[in-house]
C-alpha positions in Angstrom: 0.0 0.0 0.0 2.8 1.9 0.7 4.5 1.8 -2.5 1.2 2.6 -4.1 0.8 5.9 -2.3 4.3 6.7 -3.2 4.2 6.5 -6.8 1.2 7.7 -6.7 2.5 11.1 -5.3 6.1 11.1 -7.4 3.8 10.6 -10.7 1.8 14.2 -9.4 4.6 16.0 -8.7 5.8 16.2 -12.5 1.8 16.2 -13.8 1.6 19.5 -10.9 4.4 21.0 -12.4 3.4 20.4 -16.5 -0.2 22.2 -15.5 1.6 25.2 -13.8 3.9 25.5 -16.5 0.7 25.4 -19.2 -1.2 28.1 -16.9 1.6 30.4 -16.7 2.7 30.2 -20.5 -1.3 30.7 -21.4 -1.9 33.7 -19.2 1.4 35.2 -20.3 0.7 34.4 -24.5 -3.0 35.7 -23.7 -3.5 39.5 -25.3 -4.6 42.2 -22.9 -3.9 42.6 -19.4 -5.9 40.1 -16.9 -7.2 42.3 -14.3 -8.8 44.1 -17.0 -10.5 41.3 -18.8 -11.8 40.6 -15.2 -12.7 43.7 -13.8 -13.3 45.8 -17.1 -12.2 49.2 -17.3 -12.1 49.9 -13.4 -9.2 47.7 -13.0 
């Protein structure tokens, strides 16, 4: 059980980082500023 848990955490460690990575690279490719896309003209 032991070994189970254990792989199961050193296989989300890379898959955490690969989706962080993604995120990042979308929100910085995306045109526009964020907080203005989310607030509107206010921001």
């Amino acid at each position: 059980m032991w070994a189970y848990a254990l792989r199961r955490i050193l296989i989300a460690v890379p898959t955490l980082i690969a989706v962080y990575t993604l995120v990042f690279l979308f929100v910085r490719v995306a045109p526009g500023d964020p907080a203005v896309a989310a607030l509107g003209d206010y921001a």
